[in-house]
C-alpha positions in Angstrom: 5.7 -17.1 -39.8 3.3 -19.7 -38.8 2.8 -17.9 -35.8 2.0 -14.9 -36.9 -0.5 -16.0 -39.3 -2.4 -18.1 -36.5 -2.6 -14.9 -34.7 -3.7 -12.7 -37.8 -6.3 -15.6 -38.4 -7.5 -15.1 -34.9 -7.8 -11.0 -35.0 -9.7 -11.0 -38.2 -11.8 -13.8 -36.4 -12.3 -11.8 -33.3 -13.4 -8.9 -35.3 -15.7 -10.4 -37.2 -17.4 -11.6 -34.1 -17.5 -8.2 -33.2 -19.3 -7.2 -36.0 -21.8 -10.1 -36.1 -22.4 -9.0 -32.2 -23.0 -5.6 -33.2 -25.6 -6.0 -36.0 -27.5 -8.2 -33.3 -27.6 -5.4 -31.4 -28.3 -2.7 -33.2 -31.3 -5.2 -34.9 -32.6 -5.8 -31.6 -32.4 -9.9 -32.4 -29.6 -12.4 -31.1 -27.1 -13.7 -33.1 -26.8 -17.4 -33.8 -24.2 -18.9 -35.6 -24.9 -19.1 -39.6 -28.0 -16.6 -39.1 -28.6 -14.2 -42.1 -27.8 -10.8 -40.8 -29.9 -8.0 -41.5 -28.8 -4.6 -42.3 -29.8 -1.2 -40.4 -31.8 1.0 -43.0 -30.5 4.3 -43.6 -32.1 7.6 -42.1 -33.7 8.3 -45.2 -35.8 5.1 -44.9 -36.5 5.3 -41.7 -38.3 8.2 -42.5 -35.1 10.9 -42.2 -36.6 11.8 -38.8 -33.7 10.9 -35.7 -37.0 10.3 -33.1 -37.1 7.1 -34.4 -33.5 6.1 -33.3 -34.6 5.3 -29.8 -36.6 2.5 -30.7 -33.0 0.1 -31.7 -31.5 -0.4 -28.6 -28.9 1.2 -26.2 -27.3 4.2 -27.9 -24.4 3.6 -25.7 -23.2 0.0 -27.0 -23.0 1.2 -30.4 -20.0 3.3 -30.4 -17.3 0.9 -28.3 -18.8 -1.6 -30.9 -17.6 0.4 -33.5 -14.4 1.3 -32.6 -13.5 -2.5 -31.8 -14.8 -3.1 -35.2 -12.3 -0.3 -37.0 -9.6 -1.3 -35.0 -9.7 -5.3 -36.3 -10.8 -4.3 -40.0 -7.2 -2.1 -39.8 -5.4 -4.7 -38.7 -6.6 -7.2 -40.9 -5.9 -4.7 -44.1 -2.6 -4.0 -42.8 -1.1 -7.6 -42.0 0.3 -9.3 -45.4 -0.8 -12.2 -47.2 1.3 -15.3 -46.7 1.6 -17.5 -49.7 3.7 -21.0 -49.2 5.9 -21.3 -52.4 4.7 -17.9 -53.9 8.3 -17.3 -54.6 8.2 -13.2 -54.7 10.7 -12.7 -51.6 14.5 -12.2 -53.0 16.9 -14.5 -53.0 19.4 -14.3 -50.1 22.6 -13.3 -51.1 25.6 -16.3 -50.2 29.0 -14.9 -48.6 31.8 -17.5 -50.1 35.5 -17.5 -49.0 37.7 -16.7 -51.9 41.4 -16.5 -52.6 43.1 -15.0 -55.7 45.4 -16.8 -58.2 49.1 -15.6 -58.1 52.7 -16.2 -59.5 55.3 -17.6 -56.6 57.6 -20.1 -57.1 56.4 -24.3 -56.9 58.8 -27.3 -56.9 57.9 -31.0 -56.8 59.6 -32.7 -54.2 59.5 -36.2 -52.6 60.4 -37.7 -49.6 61.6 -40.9 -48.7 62.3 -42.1 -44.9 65.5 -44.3 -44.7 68.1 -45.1 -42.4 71.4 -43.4 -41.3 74.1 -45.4 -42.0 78.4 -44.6 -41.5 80.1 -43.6 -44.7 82.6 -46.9 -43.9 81.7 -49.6 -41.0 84.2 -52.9 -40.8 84.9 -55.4 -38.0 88.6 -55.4 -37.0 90.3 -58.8 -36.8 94.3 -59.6 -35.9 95.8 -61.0 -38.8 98.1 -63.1 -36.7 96.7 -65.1 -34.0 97.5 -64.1 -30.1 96.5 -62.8 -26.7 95.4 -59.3 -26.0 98.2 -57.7 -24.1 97.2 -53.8 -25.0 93.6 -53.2 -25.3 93.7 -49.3 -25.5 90.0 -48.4 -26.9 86.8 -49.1 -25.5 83.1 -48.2 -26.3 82.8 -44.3 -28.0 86.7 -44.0 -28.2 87.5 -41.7 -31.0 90.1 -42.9 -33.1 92.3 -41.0 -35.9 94.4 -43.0 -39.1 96.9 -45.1 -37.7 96.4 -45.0 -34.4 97.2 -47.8 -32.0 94.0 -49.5 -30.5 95.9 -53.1 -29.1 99.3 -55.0 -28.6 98.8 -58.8 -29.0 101.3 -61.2 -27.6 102.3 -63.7 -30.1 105.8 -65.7 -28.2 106.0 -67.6 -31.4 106.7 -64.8 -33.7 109.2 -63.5 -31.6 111.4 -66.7 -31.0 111.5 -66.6 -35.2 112.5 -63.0 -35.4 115.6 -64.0 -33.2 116.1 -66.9 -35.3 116.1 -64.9 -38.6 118.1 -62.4 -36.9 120.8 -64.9 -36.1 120.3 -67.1 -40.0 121.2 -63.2 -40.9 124.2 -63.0 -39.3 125.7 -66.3 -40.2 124.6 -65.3 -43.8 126.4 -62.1 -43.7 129.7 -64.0 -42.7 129.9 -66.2 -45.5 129.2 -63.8 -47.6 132.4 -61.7 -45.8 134.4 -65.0 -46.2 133.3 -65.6 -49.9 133.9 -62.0 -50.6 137.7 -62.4 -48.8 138.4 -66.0 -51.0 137.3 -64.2 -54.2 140.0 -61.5 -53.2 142.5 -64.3 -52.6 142.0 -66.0 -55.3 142.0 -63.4 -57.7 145.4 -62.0 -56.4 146.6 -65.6 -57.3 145.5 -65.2 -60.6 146.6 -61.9 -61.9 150.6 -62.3 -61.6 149.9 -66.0 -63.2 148.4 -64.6 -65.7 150.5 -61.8 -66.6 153.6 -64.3 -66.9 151.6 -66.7 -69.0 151.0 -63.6 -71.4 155.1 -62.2 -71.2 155.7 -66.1 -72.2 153.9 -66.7 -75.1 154.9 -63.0 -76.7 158.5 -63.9 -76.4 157.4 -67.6 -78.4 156.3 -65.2 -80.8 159.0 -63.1 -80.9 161.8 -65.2 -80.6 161.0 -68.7 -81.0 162.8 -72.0 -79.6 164.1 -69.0 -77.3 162.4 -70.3 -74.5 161.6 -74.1 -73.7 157.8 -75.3 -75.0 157.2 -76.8 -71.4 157.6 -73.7 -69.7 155.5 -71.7 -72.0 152.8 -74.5 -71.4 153.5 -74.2 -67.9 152.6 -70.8 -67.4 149.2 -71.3 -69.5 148.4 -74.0 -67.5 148.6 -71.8 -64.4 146.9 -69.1 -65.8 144.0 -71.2 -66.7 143.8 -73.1 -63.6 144.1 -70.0 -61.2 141.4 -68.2 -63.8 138.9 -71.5 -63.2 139.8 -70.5 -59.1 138.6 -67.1 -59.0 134.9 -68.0 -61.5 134.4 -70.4 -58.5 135.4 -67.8 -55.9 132.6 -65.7 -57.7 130.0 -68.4 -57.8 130.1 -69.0 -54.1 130.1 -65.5 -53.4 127.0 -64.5 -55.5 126.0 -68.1 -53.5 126.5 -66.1 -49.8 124.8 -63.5 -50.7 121.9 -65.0 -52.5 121.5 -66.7 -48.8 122.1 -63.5 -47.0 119.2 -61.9 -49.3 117.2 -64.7 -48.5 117.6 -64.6 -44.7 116.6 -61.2 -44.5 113.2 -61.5 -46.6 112.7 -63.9 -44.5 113.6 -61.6 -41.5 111.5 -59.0 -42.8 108.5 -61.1 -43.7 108.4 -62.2 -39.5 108.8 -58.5 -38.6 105.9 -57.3 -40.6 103.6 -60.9 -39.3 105.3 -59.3 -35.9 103.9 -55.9 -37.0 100.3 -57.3 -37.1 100.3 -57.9 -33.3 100.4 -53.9 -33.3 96.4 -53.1 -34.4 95.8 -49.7 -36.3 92.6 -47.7 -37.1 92.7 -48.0 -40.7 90.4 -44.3 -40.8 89.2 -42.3 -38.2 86.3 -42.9 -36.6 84.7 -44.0 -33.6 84.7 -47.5 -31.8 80.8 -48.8 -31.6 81.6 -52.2 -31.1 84.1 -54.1 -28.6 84.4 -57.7 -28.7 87.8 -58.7 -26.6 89.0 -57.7 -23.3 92.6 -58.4 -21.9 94.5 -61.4 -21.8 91.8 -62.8 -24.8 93.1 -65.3 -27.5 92.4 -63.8 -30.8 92.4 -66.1 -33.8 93.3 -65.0 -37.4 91.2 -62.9 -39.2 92.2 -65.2 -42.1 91.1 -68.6 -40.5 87.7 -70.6 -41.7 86.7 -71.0 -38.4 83.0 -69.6 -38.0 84.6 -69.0 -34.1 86.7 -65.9 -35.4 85.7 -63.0 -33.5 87.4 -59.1 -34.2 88.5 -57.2 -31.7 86.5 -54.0 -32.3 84.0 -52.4 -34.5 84.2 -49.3 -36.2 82.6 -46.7 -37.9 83.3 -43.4 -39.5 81.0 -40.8 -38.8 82.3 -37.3 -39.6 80.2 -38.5 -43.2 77.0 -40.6 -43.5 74.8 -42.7 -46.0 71.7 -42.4 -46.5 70.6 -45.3 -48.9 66.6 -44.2 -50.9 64.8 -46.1 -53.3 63.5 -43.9 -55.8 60.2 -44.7 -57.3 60.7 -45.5 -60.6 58.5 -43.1 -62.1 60.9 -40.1 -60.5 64.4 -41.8 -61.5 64.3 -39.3 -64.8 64.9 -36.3 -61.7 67.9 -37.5 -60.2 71.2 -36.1 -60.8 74.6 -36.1 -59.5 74.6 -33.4 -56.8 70.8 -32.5 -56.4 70.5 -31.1 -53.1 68.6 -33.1 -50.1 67.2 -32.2 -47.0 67.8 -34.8 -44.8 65.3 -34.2 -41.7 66.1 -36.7 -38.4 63.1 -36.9 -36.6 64.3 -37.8 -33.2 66.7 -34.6 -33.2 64.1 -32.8 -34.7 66.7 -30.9 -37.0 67.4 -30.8 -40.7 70.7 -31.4 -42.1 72.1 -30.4 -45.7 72.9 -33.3 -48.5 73.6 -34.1 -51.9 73.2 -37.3 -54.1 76.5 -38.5 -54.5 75.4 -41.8 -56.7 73.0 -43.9 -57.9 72.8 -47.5 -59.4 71.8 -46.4 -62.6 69.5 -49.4 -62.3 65.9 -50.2 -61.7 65.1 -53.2 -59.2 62.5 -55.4 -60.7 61.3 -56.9 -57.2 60.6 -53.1 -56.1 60.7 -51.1 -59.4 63.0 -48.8 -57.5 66.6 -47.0 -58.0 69.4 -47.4 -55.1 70.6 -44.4 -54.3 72.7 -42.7 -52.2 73.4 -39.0 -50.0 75.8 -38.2 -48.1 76.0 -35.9 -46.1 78.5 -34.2 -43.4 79.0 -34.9 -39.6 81.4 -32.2 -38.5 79.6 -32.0 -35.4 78.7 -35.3 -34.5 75.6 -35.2 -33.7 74.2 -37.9 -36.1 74.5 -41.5 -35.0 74.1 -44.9 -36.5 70.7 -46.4 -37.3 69.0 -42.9 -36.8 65.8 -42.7 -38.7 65.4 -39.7 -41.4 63.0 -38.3 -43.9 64.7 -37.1 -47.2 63.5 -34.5 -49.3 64.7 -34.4 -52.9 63.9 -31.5 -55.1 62.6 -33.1 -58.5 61.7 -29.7 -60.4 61.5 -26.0 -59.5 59.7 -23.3 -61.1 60.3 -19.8 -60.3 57.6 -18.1 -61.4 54.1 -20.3 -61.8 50.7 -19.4 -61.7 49.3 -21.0 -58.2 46.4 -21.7 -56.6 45.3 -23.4 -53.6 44.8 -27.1 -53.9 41.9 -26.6 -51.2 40.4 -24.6 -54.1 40.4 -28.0 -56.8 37.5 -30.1 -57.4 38.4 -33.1 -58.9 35.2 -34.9 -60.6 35.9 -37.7 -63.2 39.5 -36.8 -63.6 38.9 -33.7 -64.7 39.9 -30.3 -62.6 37.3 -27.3 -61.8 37.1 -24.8 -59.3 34.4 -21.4 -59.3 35.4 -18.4 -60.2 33.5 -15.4 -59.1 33.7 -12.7 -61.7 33.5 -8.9 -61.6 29.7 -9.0 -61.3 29.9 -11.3 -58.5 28.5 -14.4 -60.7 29.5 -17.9 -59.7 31.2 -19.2 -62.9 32.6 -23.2 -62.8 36.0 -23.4 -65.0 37.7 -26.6 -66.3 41.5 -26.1 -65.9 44.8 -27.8 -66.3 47.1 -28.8 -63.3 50.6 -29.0 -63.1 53.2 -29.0 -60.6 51.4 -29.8 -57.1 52.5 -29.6 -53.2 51.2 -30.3 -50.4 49.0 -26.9 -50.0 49.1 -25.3 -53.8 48.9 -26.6 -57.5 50.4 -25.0 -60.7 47.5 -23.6 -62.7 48.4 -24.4 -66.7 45.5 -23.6 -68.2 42.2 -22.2 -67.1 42.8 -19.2 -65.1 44.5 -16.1 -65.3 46.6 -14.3 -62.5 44.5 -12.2 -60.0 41.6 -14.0 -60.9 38.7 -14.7 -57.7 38.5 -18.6 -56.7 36.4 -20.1 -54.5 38.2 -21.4 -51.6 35.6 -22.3 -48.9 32.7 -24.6 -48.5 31.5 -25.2 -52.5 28.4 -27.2 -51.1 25.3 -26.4 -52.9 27.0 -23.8 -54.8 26.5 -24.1 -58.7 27.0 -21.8 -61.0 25.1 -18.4 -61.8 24.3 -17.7 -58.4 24.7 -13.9 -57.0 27.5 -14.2 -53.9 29.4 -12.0 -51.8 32.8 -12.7 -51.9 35.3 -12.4 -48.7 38.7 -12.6 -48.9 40.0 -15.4 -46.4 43.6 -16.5 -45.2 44.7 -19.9 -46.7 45.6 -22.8 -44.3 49.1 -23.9 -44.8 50.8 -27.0 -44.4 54.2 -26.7 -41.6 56.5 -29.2 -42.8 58.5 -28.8 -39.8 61.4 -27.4 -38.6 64.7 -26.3 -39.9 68.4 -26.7 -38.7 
């Protein structure tokens, strides 16, 4: 612009040069710079006669002066007037981004990173000291219930299972023998008896019939073979008590004996091996900080995953909520649930323990894997939404511009309420289909004329799925 009105300046100054040049001439004088100029007289007082004419100059010059004249005056009258500040050109109208309000669902979620952990992890020890005879599982072995992972060699245990075996035995025969003197015994005492009964009825029934030292004879008998066979019973219930005795005893060695046989006690794999063949292995039961197991193991067909919830989200967490459970390094996410909580509030964090679980029918998760958990807090099917791009926050208070059917900038206070990481439920404020302002809201204020142009929203990936 400033251009343009240098050279508009200069035309107009060229032509009034012109000019001034041409009065000089046709006056017959020079022109000086500030001179008055003098003006031609007309025909009429020059005396209306054209002979006179002659006497102002060249006729030629005249009419190329003229024509350089007309040509700058038209410019000048045609080139407009700039005016700094003058404020009559229009406004320019501003092209905004904008976005309408709709209704999809929203849901509040957090995540928490934690670590995988097996659903059961022990350390196995022998329960009876000995050396590794059988070592039948190594690192990764994949074990089921009950089966055998090593033998141990204990010599004592075995010399006192023949021993037992043998206090058995000799138990068992006295027992027999007590059993066969019972039987003796009692044979002695029934036809004693019997005539000690046949005597005193026939005392009764015919007295001094039969001598009184006989009668007391046969009573005497009876009573002394009775006392036999009690005594005969006492040393039986004695053998046996002993024969009952040996073989708890018997059974107690074959179940230490047992021990040197070690199970799985669940399935799982072996991530740990601590022994190798031909190692002494103390008792799992000693005090001695020396004690080493033979093997570690973990489940892993289910896994932990241990979260402190914030306090302020402990009111959303219920029995069975599903989880997304995403493991970075596999780059996969795996279904969960919350399977229990503490129920309790940590004062040194202000957290809640609590736990997911979920299922490893593939394997594919290991110990000590780091994942991200996603817990679903609330859900809302159908909510108003609107881009959280779209949100100015000033003072605590929400606004966003809303351009209205004339095009109008309009600024609108409104109520949030459930929020994600790309959209926020719209509570109050806005209706759905309404216009908001979703781009640059720089210098934008509102009243101001715009032209509105629908834009695609970015969105936030949250990665990938299973």
């Amino acid at each position: 612009m400033k251009t343009r009105a240098l050279v508009f300046l200069c035309a107009c100054g060229a032509g009034g040069a012109l000019w001034a040049l041409a009065c000089s001439r046709l006056s017959g004088g020079s022109f000086r710079p500030g001179a008055k100029l003098r003006t031609l007289p007309s025909p009429a007082e020059a005396g209306g006669s054209r002979d006179r004419l002659p006497h102002l100059g060249r006729p030629w010059f005249v009419l190329p002066v003229a024509l350089a004249l007309l040509v700058s005056l038209g410019a000048c009258s045609k080139s407009p007037t700039v005016r700094a500040g003058s404020g009559d050109e229009p406004d320019s109208v501003v092209t905004v981004g904008i976005t309408s309000v709709t209704r999809k669902p929203m849901m509040r979620q957090i995540t928490v990173s934690s670590e995988l952990v097996p659903y059961q992890e022990i350390d196995v020890y022998a329960k009876e000291a000995g050396y590794v005879k059988d070592l039948l599982v190594d690192y990764g072995s994949r074990v089921q219930k009950g089966q055998l992972m090593a033998v141990l060699e204990i010599p004592e245990l075995e010399i006192q299972l023949q021993q037992d075996a043998a206090a058995v035995e000799s138990a068992s025969e006295r027992v027999t023998h007590a059993q066969r003197e019972l039987d003796r015994l009692e044979a002695q005492h029934r036809p004693a008896h019997a005539f000690a009964e046949r005597m005193s009825g026939v005392a009764k029934k015919q007295p001094n019939l039969v001598a009184q030292q006989e009668i007391d004879d046969a009573l005497g008998k009876d009573l002394a073979l009775e006392a036999q066979v009690e005594a005969g019973k006492s040393a039986y219930q004695t053998a046996q008590s002993q024969l009952d005795e040996a073989k708890a005893k018997q059974q107690r060695d074959k179940v230490l004996f047992d021990y040197a046989k070690i199970t799985a006690p669940f399935a799982g794999v072996v991530t740990q091996r601590f022994a190798n063949l031909g190692t002494l292995m103390q008792a799992g039961t000693s005090s001695s900080t020396q004690v080493l197991p033979l093997v570690r193991l973990s489940q892993d067909d289910v896994f932990r995953l241990v979260i402190p919830v914030p306090e302020s989200y402990v009111k959303y967490i219920h029995i069975g909520d599903p989880v997304q459970v995403r493991v970075t390094s596999l780059d996969k996410v795996f279904p969960g649930k919350v399977t229990r909580f503490s129920m309790d509030v940590a004062a040194e964090t202000r957290t809640m323990h609590t736990e997911v679980e979920l299922t490893n029918p593939s394997h594919v998760l290991m110990p000590g894997l780091y994942a991200e958990a996603t817990l679903t807090l609330d859900r809302k099917n159908s909510a108003l939404v609107l881009p959280l791009q779209a949100v100015n926050q000033t003072g605590g208070q929400a606004t966003i511009f809303l351009v209205d059917p004339n095009n109008t900038l309009q600024e609108r206070k409104i109520t949030l309420g459930l929020q994600s990481a790309t959209d926020a439920e719209i509570l109050s404020g806005l209706n759905e289909g309404d216009r908001v302002v979703i781009s640059d809201r720089s210098g934008l204020k509102a009243g101001l004329h715009v032209k509105p142009q629908e834009i695609d929203v970015l969105q936030y990936q949250s990665g990938n799925s299973q």
